[in-house]
ROKE-658221 format. One record per residue (C-alpha): x, y, z; residue number from 0; residue in three letters. Coordinates in Angstrom, 3 decimals. Example, Ala and Ser with C-alpha at 12.3 -4.5 7.8 and 13.67 -1.06 7.14 Angstrom:
((12.300; -4.500; 7.800); 0; "ala"),
((13.670; -1.060; 7.140); 1; "ser"),
***
This chain:
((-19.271; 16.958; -4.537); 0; "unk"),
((-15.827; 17.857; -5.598); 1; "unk"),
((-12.527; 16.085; -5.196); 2; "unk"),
((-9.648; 17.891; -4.703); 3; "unk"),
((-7.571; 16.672; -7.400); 4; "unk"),
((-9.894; 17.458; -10.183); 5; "unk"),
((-8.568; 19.431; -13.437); 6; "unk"),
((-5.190; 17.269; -12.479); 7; "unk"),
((-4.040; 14.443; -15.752); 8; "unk"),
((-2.217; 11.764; -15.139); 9; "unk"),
((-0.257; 9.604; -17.187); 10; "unk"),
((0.408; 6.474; -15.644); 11; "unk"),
((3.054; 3.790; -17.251); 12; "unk"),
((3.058; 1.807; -14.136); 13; "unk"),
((1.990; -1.796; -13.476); 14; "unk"),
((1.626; -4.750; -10.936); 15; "unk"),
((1.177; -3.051; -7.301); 16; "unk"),
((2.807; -0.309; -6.412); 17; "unk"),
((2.995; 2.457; -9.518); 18; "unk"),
((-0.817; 1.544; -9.982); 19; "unk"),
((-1.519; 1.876; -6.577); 20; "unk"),
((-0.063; 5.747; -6.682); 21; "unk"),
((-2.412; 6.721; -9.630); 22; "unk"),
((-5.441; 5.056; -8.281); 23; "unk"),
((-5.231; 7.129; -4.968); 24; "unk"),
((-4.958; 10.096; -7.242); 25; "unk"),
((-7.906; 8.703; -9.311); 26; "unk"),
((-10.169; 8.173; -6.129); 27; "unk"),
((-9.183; 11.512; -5.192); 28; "unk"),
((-10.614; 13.260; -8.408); 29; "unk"),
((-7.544; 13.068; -11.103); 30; "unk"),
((-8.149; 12.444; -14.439); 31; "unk"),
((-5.846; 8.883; -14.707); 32; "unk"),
((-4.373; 7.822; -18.306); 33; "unk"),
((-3.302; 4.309; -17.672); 34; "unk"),
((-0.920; 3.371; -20.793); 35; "unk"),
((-0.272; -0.393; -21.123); 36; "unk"),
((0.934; -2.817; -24.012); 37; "unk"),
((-1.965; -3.355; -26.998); 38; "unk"),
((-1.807; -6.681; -27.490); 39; "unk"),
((-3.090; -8.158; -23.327); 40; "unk"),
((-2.168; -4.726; -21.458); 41; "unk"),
((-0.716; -4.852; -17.995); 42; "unk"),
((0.334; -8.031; -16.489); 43; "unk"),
((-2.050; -8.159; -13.725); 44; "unk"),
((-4.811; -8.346; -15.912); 45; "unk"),
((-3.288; -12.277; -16.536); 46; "unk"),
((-4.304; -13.174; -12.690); 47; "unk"),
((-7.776; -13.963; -13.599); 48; "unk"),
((-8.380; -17.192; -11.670); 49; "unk"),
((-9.939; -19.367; -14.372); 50; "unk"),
((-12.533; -15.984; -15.418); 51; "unk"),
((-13.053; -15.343; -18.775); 52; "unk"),
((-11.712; -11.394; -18.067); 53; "unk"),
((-9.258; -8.927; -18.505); 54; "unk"),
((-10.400; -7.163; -15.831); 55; "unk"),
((-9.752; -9.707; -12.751); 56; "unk"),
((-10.706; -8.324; -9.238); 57; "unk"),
((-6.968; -8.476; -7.991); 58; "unk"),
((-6.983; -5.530; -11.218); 59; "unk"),
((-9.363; -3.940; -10.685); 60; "unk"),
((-8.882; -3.139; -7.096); 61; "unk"),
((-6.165; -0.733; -7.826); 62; "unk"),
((-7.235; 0.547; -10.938); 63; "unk"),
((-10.781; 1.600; -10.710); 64; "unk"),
((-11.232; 5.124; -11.828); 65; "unk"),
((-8.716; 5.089; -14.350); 66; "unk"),
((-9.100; 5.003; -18.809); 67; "unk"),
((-6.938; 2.643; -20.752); 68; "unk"),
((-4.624; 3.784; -23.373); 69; "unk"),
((-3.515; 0.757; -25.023); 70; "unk"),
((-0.399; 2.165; -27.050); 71; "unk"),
((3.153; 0.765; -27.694); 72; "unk"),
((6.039; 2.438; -26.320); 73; "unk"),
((8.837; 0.580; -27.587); 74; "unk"),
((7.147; 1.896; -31.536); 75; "unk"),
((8.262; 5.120; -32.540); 76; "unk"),
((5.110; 6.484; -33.082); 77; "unk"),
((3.801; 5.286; -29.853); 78; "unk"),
((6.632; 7.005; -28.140); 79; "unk"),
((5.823; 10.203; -30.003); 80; "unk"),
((1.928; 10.273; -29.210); 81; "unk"),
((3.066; 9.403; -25.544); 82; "unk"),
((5.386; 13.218; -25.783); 83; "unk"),
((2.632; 14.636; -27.545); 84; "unk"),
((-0.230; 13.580; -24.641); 85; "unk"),
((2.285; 14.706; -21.824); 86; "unk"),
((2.735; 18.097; -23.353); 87; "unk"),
((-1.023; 18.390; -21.510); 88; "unk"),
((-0.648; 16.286; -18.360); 89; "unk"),
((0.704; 18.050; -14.927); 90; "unk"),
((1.590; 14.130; -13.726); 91; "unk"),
((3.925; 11.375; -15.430); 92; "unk"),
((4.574; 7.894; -13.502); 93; "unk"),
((7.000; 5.319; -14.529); 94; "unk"),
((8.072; 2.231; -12.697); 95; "unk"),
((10.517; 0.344; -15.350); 96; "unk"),
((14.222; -0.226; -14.026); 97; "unk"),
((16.144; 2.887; -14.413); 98; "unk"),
((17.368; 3.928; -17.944); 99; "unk"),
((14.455; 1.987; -19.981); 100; "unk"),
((11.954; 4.922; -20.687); 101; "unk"),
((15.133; 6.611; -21.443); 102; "unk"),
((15.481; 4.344; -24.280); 103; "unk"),
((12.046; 5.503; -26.017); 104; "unk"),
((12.502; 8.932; -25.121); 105; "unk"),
((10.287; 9.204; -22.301); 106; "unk"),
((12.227; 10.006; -18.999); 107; "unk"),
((12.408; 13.068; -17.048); 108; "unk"),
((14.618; 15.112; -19.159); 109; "unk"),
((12.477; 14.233; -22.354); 110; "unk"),
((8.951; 14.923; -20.743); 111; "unk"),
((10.174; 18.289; -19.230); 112; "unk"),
((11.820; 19.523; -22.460); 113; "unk"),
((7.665; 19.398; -23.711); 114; "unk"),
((6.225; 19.982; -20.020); 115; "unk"),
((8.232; 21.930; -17.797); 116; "unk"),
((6.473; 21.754; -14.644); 117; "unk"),
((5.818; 18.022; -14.513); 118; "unk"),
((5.642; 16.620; -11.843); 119; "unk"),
((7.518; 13.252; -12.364); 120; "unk"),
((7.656; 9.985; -10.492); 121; "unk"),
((9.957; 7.130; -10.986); 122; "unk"),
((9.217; 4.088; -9.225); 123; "unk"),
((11.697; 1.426; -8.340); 124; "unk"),
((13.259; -1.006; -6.285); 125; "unk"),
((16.622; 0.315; -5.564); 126; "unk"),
((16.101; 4.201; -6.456); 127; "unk"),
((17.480; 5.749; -9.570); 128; "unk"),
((21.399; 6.076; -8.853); 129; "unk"),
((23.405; 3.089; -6.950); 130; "unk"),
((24.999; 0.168; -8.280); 131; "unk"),
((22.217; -1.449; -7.442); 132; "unk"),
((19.667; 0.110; -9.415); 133; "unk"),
((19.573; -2.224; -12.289); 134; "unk"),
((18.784; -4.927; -10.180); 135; "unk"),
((15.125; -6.269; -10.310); 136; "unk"),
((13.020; -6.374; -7.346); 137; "unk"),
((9.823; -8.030; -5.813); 138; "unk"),
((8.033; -7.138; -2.086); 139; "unk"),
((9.657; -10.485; -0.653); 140; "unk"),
((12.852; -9.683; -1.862); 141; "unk"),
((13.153; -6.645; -0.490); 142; "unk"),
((11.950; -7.916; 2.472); 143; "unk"),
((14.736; -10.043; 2.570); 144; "unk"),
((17.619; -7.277; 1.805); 145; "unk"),
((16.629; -4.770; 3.982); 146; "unk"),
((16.235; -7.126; 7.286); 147; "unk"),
((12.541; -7.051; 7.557); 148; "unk"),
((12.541; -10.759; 7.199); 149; "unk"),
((14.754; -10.956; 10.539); 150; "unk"),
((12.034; -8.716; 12.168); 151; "unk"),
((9.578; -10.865; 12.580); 152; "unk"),
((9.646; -14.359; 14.367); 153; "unk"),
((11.075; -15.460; 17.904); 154; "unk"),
((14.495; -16.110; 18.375); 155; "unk"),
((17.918; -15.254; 16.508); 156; "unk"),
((18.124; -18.888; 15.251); 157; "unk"),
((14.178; -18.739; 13.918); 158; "unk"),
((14.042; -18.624; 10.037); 159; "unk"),
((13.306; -15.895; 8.177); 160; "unk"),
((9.623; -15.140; 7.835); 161; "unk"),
((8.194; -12.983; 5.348); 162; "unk"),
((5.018; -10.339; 6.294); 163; "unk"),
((2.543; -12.144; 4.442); 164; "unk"),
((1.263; -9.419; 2.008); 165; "unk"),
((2.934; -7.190; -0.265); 166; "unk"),
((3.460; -4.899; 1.964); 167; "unk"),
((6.253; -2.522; 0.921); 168; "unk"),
((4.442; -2.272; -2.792); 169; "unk"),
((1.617; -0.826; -0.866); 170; "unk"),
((4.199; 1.342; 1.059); 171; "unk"),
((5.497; 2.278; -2.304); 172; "unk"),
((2.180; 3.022; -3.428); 173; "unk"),
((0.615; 5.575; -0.531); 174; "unk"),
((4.431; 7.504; -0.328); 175; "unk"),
((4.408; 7.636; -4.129); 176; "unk"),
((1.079; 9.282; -3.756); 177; "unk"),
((1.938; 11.408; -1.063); 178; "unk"),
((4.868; 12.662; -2.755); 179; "unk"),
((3.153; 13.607; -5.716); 180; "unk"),
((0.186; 15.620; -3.875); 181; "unk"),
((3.091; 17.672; -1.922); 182; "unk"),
((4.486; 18.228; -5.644); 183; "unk"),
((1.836; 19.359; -6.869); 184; "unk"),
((1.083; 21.601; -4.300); 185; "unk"),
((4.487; 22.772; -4.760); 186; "unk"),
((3.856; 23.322; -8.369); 187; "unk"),
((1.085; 25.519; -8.061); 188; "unk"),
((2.747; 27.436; -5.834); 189; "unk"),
((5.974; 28.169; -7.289); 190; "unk"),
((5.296; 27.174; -11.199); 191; "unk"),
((8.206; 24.247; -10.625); 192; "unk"),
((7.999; 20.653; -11.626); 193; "unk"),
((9.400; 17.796; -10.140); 194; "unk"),
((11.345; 14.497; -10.670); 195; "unk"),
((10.371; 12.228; -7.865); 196; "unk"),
((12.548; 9.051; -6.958); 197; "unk"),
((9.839; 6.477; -4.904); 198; "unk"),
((11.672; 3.324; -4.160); 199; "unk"),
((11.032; 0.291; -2.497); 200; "unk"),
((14.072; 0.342; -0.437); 201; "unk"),
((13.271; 3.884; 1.350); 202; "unk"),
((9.818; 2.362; 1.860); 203; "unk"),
((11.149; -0.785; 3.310); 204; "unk"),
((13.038; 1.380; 5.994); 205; "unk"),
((10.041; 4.130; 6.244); 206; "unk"),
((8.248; 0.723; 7.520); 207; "unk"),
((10.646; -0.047; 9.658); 208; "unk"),
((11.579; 3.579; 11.163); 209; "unk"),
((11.755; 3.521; 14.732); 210; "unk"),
((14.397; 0.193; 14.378); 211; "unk"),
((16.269; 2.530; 11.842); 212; "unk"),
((16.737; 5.381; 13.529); 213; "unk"),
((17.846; 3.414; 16.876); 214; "unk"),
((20.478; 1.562; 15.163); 215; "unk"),
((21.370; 5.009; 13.596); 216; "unk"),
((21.571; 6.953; 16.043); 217; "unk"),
((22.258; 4.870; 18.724); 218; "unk"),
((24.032; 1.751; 17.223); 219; "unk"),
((20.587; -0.200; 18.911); 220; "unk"),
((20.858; -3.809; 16.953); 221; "unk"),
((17.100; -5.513; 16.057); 222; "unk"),
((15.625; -8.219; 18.183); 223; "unk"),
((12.966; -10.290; 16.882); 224; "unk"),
((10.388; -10.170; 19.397); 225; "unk"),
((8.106; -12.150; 18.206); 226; "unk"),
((4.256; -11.205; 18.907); 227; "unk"),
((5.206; -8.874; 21.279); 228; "unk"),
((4.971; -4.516; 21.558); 229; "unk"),
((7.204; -2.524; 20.924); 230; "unk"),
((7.463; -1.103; 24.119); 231; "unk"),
((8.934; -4.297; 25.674); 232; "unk"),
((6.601; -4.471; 28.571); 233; "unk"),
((5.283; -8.037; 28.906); 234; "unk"),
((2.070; -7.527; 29.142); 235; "unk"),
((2.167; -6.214; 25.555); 236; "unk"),
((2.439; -9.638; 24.219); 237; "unk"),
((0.067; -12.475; 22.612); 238; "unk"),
((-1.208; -15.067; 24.570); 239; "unk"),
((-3.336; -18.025; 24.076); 240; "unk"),
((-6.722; -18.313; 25.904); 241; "unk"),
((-8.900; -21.122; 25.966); 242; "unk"),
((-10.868; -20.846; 23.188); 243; "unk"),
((-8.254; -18.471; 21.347); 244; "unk"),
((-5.611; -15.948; 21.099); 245; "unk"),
((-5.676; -12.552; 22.330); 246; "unk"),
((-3.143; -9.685; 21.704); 247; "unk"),
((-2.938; -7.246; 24.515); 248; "unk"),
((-1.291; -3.624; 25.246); 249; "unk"),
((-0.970; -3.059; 29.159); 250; "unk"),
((1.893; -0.839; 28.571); 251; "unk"),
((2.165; 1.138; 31.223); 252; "unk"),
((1.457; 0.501; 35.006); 253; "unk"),
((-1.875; 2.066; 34.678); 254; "unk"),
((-2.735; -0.140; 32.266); 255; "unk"),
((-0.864; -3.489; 34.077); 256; "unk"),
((-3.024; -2.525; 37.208); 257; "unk"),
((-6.345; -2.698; 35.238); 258; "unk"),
((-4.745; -6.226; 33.798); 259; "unk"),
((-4.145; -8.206; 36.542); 260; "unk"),
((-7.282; -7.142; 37.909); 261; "unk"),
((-9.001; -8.201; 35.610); 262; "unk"),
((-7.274; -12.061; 35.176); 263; "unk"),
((-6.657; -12.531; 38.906); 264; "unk"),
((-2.629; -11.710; 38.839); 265; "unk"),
((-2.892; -8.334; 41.342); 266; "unk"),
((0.063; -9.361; 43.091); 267; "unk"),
((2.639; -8.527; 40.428); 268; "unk"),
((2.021; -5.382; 40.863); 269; "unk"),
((3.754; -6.086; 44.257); 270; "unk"),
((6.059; -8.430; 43.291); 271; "unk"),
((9.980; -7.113; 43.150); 272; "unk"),
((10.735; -10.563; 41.864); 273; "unk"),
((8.519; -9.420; 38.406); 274; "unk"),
((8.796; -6.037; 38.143); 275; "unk"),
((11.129; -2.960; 38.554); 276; "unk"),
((8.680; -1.490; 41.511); 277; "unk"),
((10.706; 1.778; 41.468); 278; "unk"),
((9.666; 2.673; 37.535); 279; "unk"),
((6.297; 0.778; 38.316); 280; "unk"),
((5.126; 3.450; 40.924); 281; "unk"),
((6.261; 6.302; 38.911); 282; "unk"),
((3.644; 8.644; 37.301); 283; "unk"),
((4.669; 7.683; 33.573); 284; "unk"),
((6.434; 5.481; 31.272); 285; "unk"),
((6.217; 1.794; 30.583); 286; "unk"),
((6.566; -1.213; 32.679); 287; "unk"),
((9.766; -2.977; 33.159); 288; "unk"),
((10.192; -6.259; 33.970); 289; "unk"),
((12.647; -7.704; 36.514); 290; "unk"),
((12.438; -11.444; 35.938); 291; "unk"),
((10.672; -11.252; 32.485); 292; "unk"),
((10.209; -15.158; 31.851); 293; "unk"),
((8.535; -15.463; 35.719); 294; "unk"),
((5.996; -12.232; 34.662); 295; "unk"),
((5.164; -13.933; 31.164); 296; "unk"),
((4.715; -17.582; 32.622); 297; "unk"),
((2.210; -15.953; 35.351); 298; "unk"),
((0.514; -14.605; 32.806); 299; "unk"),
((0.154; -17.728; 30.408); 300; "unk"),
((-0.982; -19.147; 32.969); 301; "unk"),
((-3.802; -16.887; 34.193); 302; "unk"),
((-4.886; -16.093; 29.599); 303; "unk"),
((-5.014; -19.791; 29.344); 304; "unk"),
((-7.730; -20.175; 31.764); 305; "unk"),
((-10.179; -17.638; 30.440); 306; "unk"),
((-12.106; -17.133; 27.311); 307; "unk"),
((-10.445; -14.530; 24.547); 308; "unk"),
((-13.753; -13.212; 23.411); 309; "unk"),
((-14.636; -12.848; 26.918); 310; "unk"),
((-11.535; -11.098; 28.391); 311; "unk"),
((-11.564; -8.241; 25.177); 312; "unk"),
((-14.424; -7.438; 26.013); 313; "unk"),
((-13.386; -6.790; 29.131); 314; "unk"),
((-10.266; -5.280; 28.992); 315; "unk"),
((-11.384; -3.295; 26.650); 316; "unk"),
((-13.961; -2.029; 28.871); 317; "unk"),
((-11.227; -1.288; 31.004); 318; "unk"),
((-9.486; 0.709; 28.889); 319; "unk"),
((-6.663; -1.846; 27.859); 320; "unk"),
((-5.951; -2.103; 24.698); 321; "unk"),
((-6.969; -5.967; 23.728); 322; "unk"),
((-8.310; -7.780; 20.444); 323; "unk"),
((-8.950; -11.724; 19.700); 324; "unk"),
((-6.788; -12.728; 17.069); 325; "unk"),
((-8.822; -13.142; 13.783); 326; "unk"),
((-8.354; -14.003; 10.258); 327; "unk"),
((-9.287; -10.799; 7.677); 328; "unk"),
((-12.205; -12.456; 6.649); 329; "unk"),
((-13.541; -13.231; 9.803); 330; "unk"),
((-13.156; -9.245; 11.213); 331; "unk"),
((-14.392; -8.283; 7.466); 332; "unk"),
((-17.571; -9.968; 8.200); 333; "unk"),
((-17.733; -8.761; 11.369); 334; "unk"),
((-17.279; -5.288; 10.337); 335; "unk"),
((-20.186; -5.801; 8.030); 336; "unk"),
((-22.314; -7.226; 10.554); 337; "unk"),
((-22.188; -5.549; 13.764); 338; "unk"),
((-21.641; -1.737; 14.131); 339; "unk"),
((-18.450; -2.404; 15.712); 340; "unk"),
((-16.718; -0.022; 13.526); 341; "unk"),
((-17.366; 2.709; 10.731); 342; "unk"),
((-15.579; 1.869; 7.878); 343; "unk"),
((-16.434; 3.025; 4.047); 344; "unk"),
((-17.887; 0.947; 1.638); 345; "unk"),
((-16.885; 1.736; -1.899); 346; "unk"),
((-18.676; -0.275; -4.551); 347; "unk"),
((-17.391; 0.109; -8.835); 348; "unk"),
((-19.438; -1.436; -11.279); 349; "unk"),
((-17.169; -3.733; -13.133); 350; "unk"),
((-18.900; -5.774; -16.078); 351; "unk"),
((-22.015; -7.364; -15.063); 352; "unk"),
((-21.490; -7.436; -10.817); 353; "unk"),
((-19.719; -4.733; -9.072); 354; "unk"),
((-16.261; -4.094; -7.080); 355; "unk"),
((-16.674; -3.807; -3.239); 356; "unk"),
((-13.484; -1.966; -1.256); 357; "unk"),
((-13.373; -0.603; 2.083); 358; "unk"),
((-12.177; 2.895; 0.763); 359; "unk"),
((-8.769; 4.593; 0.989); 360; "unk"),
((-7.516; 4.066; 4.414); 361; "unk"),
((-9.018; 7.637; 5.371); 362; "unk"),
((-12.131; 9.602; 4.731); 363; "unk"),
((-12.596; 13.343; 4.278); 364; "unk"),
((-15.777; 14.748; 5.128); 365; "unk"),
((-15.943; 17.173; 1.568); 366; "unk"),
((-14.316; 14.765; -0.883); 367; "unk"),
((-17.677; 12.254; -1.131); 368; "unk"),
((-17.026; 8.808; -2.212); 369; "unk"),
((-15.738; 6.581; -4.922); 370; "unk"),
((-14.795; 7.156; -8.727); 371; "unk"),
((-18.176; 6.111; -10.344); 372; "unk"),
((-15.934; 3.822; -12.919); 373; "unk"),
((-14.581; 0.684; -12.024); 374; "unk"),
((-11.513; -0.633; -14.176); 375; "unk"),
((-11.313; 0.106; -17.885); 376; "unk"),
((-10.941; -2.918; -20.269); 377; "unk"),
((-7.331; -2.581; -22.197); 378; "unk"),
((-7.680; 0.127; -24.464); 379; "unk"),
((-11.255; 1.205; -23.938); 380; "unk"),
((-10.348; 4.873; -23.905); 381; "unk"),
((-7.936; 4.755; -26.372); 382; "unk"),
((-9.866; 5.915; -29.236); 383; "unk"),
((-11.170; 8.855; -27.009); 384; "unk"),
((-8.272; 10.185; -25.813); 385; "unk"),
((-6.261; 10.471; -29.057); 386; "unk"),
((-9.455; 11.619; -30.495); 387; "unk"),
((-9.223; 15.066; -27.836); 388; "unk"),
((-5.952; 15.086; -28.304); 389; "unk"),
((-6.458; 16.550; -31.580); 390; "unk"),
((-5.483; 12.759; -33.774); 391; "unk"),
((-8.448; 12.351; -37.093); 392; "unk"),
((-9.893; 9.414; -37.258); 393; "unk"),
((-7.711; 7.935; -40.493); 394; "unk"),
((-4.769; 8.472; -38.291); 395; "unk"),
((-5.994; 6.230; -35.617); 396; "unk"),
((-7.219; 4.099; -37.796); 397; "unk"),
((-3.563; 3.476; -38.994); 398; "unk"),
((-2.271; 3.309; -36.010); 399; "unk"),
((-4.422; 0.097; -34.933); 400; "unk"),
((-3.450; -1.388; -38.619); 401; "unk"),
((0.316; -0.863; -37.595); 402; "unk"),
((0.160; -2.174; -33.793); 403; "unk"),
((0.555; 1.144; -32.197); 404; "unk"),
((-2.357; 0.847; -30.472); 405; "unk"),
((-5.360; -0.570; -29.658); 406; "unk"),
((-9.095; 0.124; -29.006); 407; "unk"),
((-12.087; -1.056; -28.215); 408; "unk"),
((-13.188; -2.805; -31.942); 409; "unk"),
((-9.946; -4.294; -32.677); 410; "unk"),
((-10.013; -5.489; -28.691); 411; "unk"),
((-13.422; -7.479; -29.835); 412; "unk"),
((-12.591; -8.434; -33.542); 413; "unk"),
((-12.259; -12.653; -33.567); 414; "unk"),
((-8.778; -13.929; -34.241); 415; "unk"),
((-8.908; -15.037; -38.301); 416; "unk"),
((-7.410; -18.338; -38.738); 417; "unk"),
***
């Protein structure tokens, strides 16, 4: 079955999370994926190997199944030239160094148009391309920090700052890099017009955070940190603590609060002017509101802590309110795998002797079929093929491993001589 980014190259400079996340979205999606990385260890993700004898750890391979390995030295001057040379053939170029350093080896946007016109070109950063704070470096929990997303999470103005606990704006990075690269392309083959594509972490940060940036925008609405609770303030939409657990719940609107209360014994809020605004309560739509908020949510501890959390979502959810026990991943990874609970795709790579297991893309498309069938390349493993259809003899290449330029599979393997 066709994907429908086959026929599409990509050269990918990227590394850690979020530039390799972009190309291996475009990989799963059909692209042909050039990943170029230093000769002598390649990226430096392939160092997380937890004590295996690798250079293909899982935390690697993950996001970079699908893709070849050109193992080739851009700071060399002929490794800069063969990099010009390969985009002249390539419709994609990513790059997530701190703005101005591929300038320095002649391979930013103004160099790789001047031999591809219609690239379509994506820098990756943390701060953008222009600013006076683009030369500053950047990791996920730093950003978290300067952008306030640290001060989103927690209860109380006088809490500490807590972190989301995954890298979660270098995946951010990574799906809007891809998205912006598919709408380029598109754009591309439209019109015949390249593309120089600034993907930062900042803008993802905020993208994250977009309903609490456009208030404050727009309406000058300051953040609250609101702990476990929904966004829509009503508080029922809150986390509370059962007997034998937590469960998050979502009885937004009165419908919803009705079916609630039934359900734990609490009908008479619904009656109660004391807890709620009864006016807004008995309208056809919106959300509830709370009178006396701290009297509603003490009710209700009191009425979760009694019952059992598995118990109650199944019942609310058979009620139609919104309600899950709180779990650990691996704990509702198992029980995706075990019980038919929910559909979710199982994409499997052969990497070395075992194989890579994913649950898919975060989507599925019913004409696009499955995974890559390659899991992660070893450093340079394609590095002798692709220079090799790129029109470079054999002697060539072979010089080019002598000087360090780059590396393939034999001088990958050869021992170390003492």
């Amino acid at each position: 079955m066709a994907k429908p980014l086959e026929g599409v190259r990509v050269l990918d400079l990227s590394h850690v999370i979020a530039g390799p996340l972009t190309s291996f979205y475009l990989a799963q999606l059909g692209a042909e994926v050039i990943k170029v990385e230093p000769p002598l260890a390649g990226e430096v993700l392939r160092s997380m190997k937890d004590g295996v004898d690798t250079d293909t750890p899982n935390g690697f391979a993950a996001i970079n199944a699908g893709k070849q390995s050109l193992a080739l030295d851009i700071r060399l001057q002929e490794g800069a030239e063969l990099l010009r040379t390969l985009a002249a053939s390539a419709d994609v170029f990513i790059e997530n160094f701190r703005p101005g350093v591929v300038a320095r080896y002649g391979l930013d946007y103004a160099s790789i148009k001047a031999v591809k016109p219609d690239i379509v070109y994506c820098s990756i950063s943390g701060f953008g391309q222009q600013g006076e704070w683009a030369q500053r470096g950047a990791y996920d929990h730093v950003v978290q920090a300067l952008t306030g997303m640290m001060m989103m999470s927690g209860e109380g103005d006088d809490a500490p700052p807590i972190k989301v606990g995954f890298p979660i704006i270098d995946v951010a990075v990574g799906m809007l890099g891809a998205l912006s690269i598919v709408s380029s392309l598109h754009r591309k083959w439209r019109d015949g017009t390249g593309q120089h594509i600034d993907a930062s972490m900042v803008q993802a940060s905020l993208m994250l955070m977009y309903p609490n940036t456009c208030a404050y925008l727009n309406e000058g609405t300051p953040t609250r940190r609101v702990g476990n609770r929904g966004y829509t303030g009503s508080p029922a939409a809150d986390t509370y603590q059962c007997a034998d657990g937590w469960l998050a719940v979502a009885a937004n609107t009165p419908a919803q609060f009705r079916k609630l209360a039934a359900v734990i014994g609490v009908e008479a809020l619904c009656e109660d002017a004391r807890a709620l605004d009864l006016a807004a309560f008995n309208l056809p739509n919106g959300f509830v509101v709370p009178n006396d908020r701290e009297y509603v949510a003490d009710r209700l501890r009191q009425a979760f802590g009694a019952c059992s959390a598995p118990r109650l979502e199944d019942l609310l959810s058979q009620a139609g309110v919104p309600a899950a026990r709180v779990r650990r991943l691996e704990e509702f990874l198992d029980e995706a795998q075990n019980t038919a609970c929910v559909n979710l795709p199982d994409y499997r790579f052969p990497q070395g002797e075992g194989e890579l297991r994913t649950r898919g893309l975060g989507f599925t498309c019913e004409q696009d079929g499955g995974p890559t069938p390659a899991g992660a390349p070893g450093v340079g493993q394609h590095t002798r093929a692709i220079l090799t259809r790129a029109g470079v003899d054999a002697e060539t290449i072979a010089q080019l491993e002598r000087s360090g330029v780059i590396r393939t599979p034999t001088l990958a393997a050869a021992p170390l001589v003492s």
